[in-house]
Structures are given as structure tokens and as C-alpha cells.
N, C-alpha and C positions, 0 to 999 in steps of 0.2 A: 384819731381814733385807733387802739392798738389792732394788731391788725389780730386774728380768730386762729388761736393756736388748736390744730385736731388733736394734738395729742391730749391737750386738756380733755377736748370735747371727747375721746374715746371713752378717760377715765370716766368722767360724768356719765355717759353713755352707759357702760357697762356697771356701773353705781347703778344706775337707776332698771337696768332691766333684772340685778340682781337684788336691789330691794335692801343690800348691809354692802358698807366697805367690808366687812372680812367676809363676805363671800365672794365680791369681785375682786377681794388680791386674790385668793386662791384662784378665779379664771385667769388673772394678770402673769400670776406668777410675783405679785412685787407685795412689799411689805403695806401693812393698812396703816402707817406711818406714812409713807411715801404718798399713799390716793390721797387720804385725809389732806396732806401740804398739798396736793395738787389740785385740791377740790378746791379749798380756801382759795388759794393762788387765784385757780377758776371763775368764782365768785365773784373776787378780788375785780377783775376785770370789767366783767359783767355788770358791775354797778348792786347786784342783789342778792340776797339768797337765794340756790335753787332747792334745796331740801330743808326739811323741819324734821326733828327727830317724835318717831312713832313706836314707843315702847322701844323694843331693840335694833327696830328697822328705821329706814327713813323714807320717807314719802316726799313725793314734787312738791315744790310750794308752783303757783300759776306761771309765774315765769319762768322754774322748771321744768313745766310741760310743754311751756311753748318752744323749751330749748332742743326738747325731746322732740318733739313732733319734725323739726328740721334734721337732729340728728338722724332720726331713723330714715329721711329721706336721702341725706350724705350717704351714710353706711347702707344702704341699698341700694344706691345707684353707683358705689364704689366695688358692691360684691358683683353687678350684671355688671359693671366692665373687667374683669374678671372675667367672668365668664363669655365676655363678648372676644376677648384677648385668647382665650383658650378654643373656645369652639366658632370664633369669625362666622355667626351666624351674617346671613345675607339680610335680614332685617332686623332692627331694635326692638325690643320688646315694650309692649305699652300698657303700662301698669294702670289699672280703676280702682281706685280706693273710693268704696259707696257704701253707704250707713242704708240700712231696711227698717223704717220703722216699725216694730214692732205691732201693731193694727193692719199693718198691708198684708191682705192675704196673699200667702208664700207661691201661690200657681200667678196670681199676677205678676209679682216680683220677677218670678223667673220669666215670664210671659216679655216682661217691659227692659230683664236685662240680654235676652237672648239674642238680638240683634248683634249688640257688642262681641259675641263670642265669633261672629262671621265676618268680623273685618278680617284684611287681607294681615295685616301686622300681626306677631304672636303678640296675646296679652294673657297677662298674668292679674287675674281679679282677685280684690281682699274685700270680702263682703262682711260687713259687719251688723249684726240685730241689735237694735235697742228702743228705749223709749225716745221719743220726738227730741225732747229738751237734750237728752245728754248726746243726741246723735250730734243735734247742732253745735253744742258747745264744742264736739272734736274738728267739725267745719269749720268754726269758726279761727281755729288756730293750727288749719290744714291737714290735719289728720286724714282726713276726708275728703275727696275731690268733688263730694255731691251725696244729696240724701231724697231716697223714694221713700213718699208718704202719700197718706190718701187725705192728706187736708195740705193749704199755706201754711208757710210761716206765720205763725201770729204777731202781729202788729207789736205787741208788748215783750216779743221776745228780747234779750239782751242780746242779739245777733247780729250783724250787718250782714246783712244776705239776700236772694230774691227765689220769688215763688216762678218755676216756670209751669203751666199745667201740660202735664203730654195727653189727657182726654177724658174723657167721663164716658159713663153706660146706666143702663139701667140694670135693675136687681133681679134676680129669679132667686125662686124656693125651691127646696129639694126636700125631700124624705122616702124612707127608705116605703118598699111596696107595700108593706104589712103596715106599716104607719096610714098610706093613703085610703087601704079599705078600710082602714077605723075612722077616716074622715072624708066620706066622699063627696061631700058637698063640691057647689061649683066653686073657682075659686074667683076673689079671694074667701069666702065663707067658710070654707074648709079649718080656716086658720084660728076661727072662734073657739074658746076652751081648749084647743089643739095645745100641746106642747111644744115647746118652741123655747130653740136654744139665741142665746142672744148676744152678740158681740160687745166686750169690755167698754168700758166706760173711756180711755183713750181711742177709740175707734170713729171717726167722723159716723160711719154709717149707722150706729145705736143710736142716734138721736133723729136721725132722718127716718127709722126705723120706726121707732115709738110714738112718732108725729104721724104717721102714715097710718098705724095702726087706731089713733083715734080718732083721722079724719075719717076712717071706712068706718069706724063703728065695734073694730076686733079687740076683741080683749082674750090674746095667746096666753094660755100658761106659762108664763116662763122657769123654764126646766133647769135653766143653767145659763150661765155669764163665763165665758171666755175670753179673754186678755188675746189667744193662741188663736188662730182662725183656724192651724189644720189639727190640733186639738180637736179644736168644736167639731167640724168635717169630720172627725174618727168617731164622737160622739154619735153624729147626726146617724152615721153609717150604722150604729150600735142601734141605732131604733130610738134614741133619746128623745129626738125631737125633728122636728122640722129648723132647718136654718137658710141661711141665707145667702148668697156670695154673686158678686159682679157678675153680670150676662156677659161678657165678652172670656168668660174662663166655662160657661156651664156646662160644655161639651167635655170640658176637660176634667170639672169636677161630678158628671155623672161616669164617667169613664174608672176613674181613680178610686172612687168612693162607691161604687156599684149604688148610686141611687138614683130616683126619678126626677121630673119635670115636674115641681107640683105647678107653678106655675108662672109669672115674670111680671114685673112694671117698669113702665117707664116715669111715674110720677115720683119715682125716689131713684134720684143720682147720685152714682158714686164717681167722685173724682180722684185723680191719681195728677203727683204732683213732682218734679226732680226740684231740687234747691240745693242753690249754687251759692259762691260769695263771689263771682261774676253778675253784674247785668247782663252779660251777653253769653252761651253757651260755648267755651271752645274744645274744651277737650274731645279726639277725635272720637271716642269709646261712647261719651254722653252724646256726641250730637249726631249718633248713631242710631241709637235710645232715642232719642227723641223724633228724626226724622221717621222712624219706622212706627212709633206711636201714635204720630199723626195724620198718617200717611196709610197705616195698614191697620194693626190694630184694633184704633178707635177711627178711624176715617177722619178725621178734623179737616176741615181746611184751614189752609192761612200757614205762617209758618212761628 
């Protein structure tokens, strides 16, 4: 097997974060003759194509992102010894590359990654928002050392990965005070005809949501559908509506958001989830996050 030439991998590397060979000769300094032979060369070895031509630019084909996802861990842990060679810190720095689905409200998120910031090691966090599927597919070919979601991986994803859960709560309502005296019922009745904003349709808890509402018999106005949780939160604050968000954050979102208590259940659970492509947790950053999830948090037992 030939053995993995860097200087190829630079080229490639610096092709693909510049997006054209004639913009990465111009970082190179070398002629777009010379990448181009160096690229094929590269290829050549490689068994595949890494790019496909896109208009003027070129884009990874799948293999060339899985080539990319390794280079950018080469060339970052090439630039911290560097820097470890220059300023001889006393400990290594320990990098968390974690995807946030895009449904997880942003006060849990930091709620569930703020453990990780008080290990004793410096780390250096790359947190990345997106939708479920495309967080996984960067997991899947390491991009990502782990993804917080408020549901599992789904059985039919194209993923080899595991669901770990770090805890569940129950739900509380919030709106603002001027909202409560137009609905002072007890609750939950309050919530009948009320206005009431409602989490996107990627969101686990909009279906647990809208089950809840007509086991009780409520039929909310729905004012608005947000994808955004702190979006919706700035709405709710505006007077929009009544909304909704995990009881283990509600302290924190009547603080933030200057609204009230309208009221809580425990008949609708929200879970919170880390997914790994480990069965077993090792990273010391996640099993951070997780001891502290289940442990303080959400009180879980068991490990």
C-alpha cells in the first residue's frame, strides 16, 4: 500500500477549503499546473476521484470529504504542536467537535455542554447547528466527535452510530404577564383559544405537544411554528403567544426572557440525547456531559 504523501494531502487540503485550483496556487504560491498534476497524482493513488467540477469551482465527491475530514484533523493537530513547541503549555488542549441539532433549545444545549468547559485540561470547543440528518452524516465520517439532540437516532438512518440518552424532564409554559390576565383560567384551561406558539416540525416535543393538547381537550391557537427555539422565546417575550420549553431550563428561561410560570406537566417528556459512533462514551469532554447530566442535571440514576 503506497505509503500517504502530506504534501499531496496539503494540496488537496488547501483545493478544497479554497473551493478552485487558481485560488489555492495563488495561497500556494505554485502554478495551477503544478496542483492540478498534483491533484491527479493524488487521486491516482487514492484509487478515486476527490472532486467533481461545479461550474467554475470544484466540489468533494464523498470520498473527498472523507479525505477532508481526516485532513483537517492532521492540519490541526500539526498547527497545536506548534503552538505547543512555542508556548510549552503544561497541558494539551482537548478539542470537542459536537454538532447541536437544530430542535434542541440553545439554553439546554449550553445547560448539557457546560460541564465540559470545567474540566481541568484547556479545550478548545467547535460547536456546530444543524439539522439531525446532516449533523449525522458529518459523524459519521468524523467530523464530529458527537451530536446533542432531543430525540435517537432513527433506526432507518444511513448511520452506524448509538443513541446515549443523558435525561428527560417534564415541560412548563411561559407567557408574558399581560398575556396571563387575558387568560386567567386555571391551568392547563388557560391554554384553550389562548395563542400559543409551537415548535417546528423537526422538534420531538411538537408531537408530544399536540397529543397532550388533545388528550386534555385544548384547542391553542396556534400563533406561530418555529424551527428556532430562541426565536420562538423572543416571540413568546413579544406577547405572541404562550410557549413551551423543558422544566429543567424554566428558571432560566423566565430570567432571560422576563416571562412567567404559566404552568408545568409531567405527562409530556422531553428527552435529550448525545450520539456517538462509539458504543461506549470515551471522549473525556463527553463523558463529562454526560456524567453531569445524569447525575445533576436531570438526577438519572444508573450510568
Amino acid at each position: 500500500m503506497p505509503t500517504l504523501n502530506y504534501k499531496h494531502l496539503h494540496y488537496f487540503w488547501t483545493v478544497a477549503k479554497a473551493g478552485s485550483i487558481a485560488r489555492a496556487s495563488e495561497q500556494l504560491h505554485l502554478t495551477p499546473q503544478t496542483i492540478s498534476g498534483q491533484l491527479s497524482l493524488f487521486e491516482e493513488i487514492q484509487g478515486e476521484p476527490l472532486f467533481r467540477k461545479s461550474g467554475r469551482n470544484l466540489e468533494l465527491t464523498e470520498a473527498g470529504r472523507l479525505v477532508l475530514s481526516y485532513a483537517e484533523d492532521i492540519f490541526a493537530l500539526g498547527q497545536e504542536l506548534e503552538e505547543v513547541l512555542h508556548h510549552r503549555p503544561t497541558e494539551r488542549t482537548v478539542q470537542l467537535r459536537v454538532g447541536v441539532s437544530d430542535a434542541l433549545p440553545k439554553t439546554v444545549a449550553y445547560r448539557l455542554l457546560e460541564p465540559a468547559l470545567k474540566l481541568p485540561q484547556t479545550l478548545r470547543i467547535n460547536c456546530r447547528e444543524g439539522k439531525l440528518e446532516v449533523l449525522l452524516a458529518e459523524l459519521a465520517i468524523h467530523k464530529l466527535d458527537v451530536v446533542m439532540s432531543d430525540s435517537p437516532m432513527s433506526a432507518s438512518a444511513n448511520v452506524r452510530g448509538y443513541s446515549h440518552q443523558l435525561g428527560e424532564c417534564g415541560i412548563s409554559f411561559f407567557g408574558t404577564r399581560d398575556l396571563m390576565t387575558s387568560y386567567p383560567q386555571k391551568f392547563p384551561g388557560n391554554l384553550e383559544g389562548a395563542p400559543f406558539l409551537l415548535p417546528g416540525e423537526d422538534a420531538a416535543l411538537r408531537a408530544r405537544l399536540l397529543q397532550w393538547f388533545d388528550q386534555q381537550g385544548l384547542h391553542p391557537r396556534i400563533a406561530g411554528e418555529f424551527d428556532d427555539s430562541a426565536l420562538m422565546s423572543a416571540f413568546g417575550q413579544a406577547g405572541a403567544g404562550f410557549f413551551a420549553a423543558p422544566t429543567v431550563i424554566a428558571d432560566m428561561v423566565m430570567r432571560q426572557y422576563d416571562v412567567q410560570l404559566l404552568g408545568q406537566t409531567d405527562e409530556i417528556q422531553e428527552q435529550f440525547y448525545a450520539i456517538s459512533v462509539q458504543r461506549k462514551l470515551t471522549h473525556p469532554a463527553v463523558l463529562a456531559i454526560s456524567h453531569a447530566a445524569r447525575s445533576d442535571l436531570f438526577a438519572m440514576e444508573g450510568g
